[in-house]
N, C-alpha and C positions, 0 to 999 in steps of 0.2 A: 473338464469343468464347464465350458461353454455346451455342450452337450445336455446338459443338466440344465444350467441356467434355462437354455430353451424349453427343454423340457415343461421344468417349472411353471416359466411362463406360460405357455401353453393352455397348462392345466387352471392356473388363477384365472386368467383369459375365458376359458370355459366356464370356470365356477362363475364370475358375474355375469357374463351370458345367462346360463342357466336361473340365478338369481333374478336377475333384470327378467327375467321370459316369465316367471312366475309374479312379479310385481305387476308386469303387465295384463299380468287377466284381472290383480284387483283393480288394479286399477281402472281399467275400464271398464269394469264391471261394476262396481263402489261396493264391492264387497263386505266393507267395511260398515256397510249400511242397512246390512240386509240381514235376514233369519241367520245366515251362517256365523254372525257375530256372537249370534246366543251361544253355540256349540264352541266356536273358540273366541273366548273375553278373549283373548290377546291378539286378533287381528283388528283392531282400530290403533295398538299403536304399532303393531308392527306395519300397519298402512296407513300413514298419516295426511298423505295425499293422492288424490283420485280426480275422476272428470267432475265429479261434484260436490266433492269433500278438500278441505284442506287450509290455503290461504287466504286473504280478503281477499275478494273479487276487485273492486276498487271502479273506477270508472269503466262500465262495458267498451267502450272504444278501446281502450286501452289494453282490456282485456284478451280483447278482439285481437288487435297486433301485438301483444306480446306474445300471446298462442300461435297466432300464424307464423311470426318468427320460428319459434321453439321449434314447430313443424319444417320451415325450409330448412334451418339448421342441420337438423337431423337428416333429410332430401341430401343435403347439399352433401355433408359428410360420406355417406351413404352409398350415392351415387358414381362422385367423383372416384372415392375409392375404390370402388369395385367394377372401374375399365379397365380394359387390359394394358392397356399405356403405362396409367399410374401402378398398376402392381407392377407390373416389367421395371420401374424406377424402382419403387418402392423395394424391391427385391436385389438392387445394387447397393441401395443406407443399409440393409439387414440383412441378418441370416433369410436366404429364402425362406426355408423352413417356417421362420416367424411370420412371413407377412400375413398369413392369414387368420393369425390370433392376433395381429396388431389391428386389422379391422375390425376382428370382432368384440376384442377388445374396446375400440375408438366409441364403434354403435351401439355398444352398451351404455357407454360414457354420457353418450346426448341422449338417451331413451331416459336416464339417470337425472339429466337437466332438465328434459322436460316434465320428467315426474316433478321434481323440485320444485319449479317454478310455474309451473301448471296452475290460471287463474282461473276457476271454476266459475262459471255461469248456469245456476242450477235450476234456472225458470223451467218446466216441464213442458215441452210442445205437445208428446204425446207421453200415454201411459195404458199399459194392460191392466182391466180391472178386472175380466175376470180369469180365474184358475188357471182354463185351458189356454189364453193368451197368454197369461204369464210365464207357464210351460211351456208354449211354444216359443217366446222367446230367449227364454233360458235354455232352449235348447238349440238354435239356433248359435248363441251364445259359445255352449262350447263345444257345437259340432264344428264349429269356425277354428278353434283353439286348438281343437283335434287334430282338424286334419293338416294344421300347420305344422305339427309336432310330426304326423305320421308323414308325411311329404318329405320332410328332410329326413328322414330314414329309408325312405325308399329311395331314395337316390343319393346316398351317402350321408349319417347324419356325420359323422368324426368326422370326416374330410371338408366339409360345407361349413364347421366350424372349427379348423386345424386344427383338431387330435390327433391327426393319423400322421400330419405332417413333422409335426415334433417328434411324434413318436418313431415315425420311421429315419428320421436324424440320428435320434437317441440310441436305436438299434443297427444305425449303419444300412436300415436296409433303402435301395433304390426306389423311387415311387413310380407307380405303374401310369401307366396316361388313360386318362380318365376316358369311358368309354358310355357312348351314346345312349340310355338306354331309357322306354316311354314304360313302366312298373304300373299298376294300380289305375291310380288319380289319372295321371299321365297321359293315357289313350283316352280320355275324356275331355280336359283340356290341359291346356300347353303350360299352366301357370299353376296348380292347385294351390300351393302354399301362400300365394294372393288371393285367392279366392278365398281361403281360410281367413286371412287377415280381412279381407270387407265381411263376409258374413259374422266373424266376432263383433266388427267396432259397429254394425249397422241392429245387430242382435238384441238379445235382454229386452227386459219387460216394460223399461222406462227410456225414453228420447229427452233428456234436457237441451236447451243451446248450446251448451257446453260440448257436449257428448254430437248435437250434430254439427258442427263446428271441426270436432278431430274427427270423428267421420267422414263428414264430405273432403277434410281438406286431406286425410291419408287416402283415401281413395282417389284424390286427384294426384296426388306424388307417384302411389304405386300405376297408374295408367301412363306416368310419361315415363318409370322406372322400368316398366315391362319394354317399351319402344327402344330407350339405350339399353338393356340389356340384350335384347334380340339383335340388334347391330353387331354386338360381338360374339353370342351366338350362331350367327351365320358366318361369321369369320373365321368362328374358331372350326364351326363343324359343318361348314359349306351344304354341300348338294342334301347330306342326311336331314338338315336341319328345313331347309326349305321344303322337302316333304313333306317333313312332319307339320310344319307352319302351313301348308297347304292343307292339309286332310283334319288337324284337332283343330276348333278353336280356342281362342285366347284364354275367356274364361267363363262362359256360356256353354255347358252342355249342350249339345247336338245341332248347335246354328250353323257350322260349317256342313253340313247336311241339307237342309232347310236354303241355305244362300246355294250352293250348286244346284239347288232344284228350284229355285227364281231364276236362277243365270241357265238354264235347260230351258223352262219355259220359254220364257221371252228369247232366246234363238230360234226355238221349234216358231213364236209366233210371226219372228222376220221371216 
């Protein structure tokens, strides 16, 4: 029976995952505002808040730290869970099996709150007026969205969101120890699936405050998220991983090339 239950959960765990990952592209996008509303009347209510659709804005100050909240919220949640400390704990209250749908469960949760209470600021700083900018930021957009979806399949999408984990509970089978591997993205830089995440939120055809606001401030979370993740990266996967963090860069195509050939230079000029 508990086999099951997990199971279960597991799979609910996934489905708002899944759910929450598709509200997130309206939402950032304000989908809900755009041409694609003509083709489906039903996404203004089925998206009833966005970066610049939704609740009164109410006093920008306010707005301002409500949103930044929502943001570290999310950071804090986020973070904290996904050291290896707190899963090592976390994994004593619960089925191991679970703990990995119980985070992804948790980060849906606050992706959820901040949908909710998300105070839109929809002053326009910049906008694409003509065609080919607009395409090019709508495509930027969801080559962003892309390649965060395709990043977590190159490197496990079911196990990166505990599918495999319940499942392999379920089936009695053992789990294998997860093995090193740099796929696709990967041998480019160290992070694709952050880099998909800035090129979405910094994307599309229109910049409100709003919109630059969870932009700069998710791109500043995921810049210190990358630094503690790689701390337990190099713990878990030692000598392999310093390698690799020596030869890709972070999240810049080909600068780790470009930086060994400034740091050559100026040796050869001493």
């Amino acid at each position: 029976m508990q086999r099951i239950a997990i199971l279960l959960f597991g799979l609910i765990a996934y489905a708002v995952f899944f759910g929450t990952f598709l509200y997130l592209i309206a939402f950032v996008g304000n989908l809900q505002q755009t041409a694609l509303a003509q083709s489906l009347p039903w996404l203004p209510e089925l998206v009833p808040h966005s970066i610049d659709a939704g609740r009164p804005t109410g006093p920008v100050a306010l707005a301002v730290a409500v949103n930044l909240g929502l943001i570290a919220l999310f950071g804090l949640q986020h973070s904290v869970m996904a050291r290896i400390g707190f899963k090592d704990w976390l994994k004593q209250k619960l089925p191991a099996a679970a703990e990995r749908s119980v985070y992804v469960l948790l980060a849906s949760l606050m992706l959820i709150l901040l949908f909710w209470q998300w105070r839109p600021i929809p002053e326009v700083i910049w906008s694409a007026e003509s065609g080919l900018g607009q395409a090019i930021g709508w495509t930027v957009f969801a080559a962003g969205f892309a390649m965060v979806l395709l990043a977590t399949f190159l490197i496990d999408h079911f196990d990166l969101f505990g599918l495999k984990q319940v499942w392999n509970q379920f089936v009695g089978r053992r789990p294998e120890p997860p093995r090193f591997v740099t796929p696709l993205f990967y041998r480019l830089v160290r992070h694709p699936l952050y880099l998909g995440f800035i090129l979405a939120f910094w994307g599309g055809p229109v910049m409100s405050v709003g919109g630059l606001l969870f932009a700069a401030a998710m791109t500043g979370y995921i810049l210190i998220a990358i630094q503690l993740e790689e701390r337990d990266l190099i713990k878990f996967l030692g000598a392999d991983y310093e390698d690799y963090r020596q030869r890709v860069p972070m999240l810049v195509p080909g600068t780790k090339r470009r930086q060994a050939s400034q740091v050559d230079q100026r040796g050869a000029a001493h």
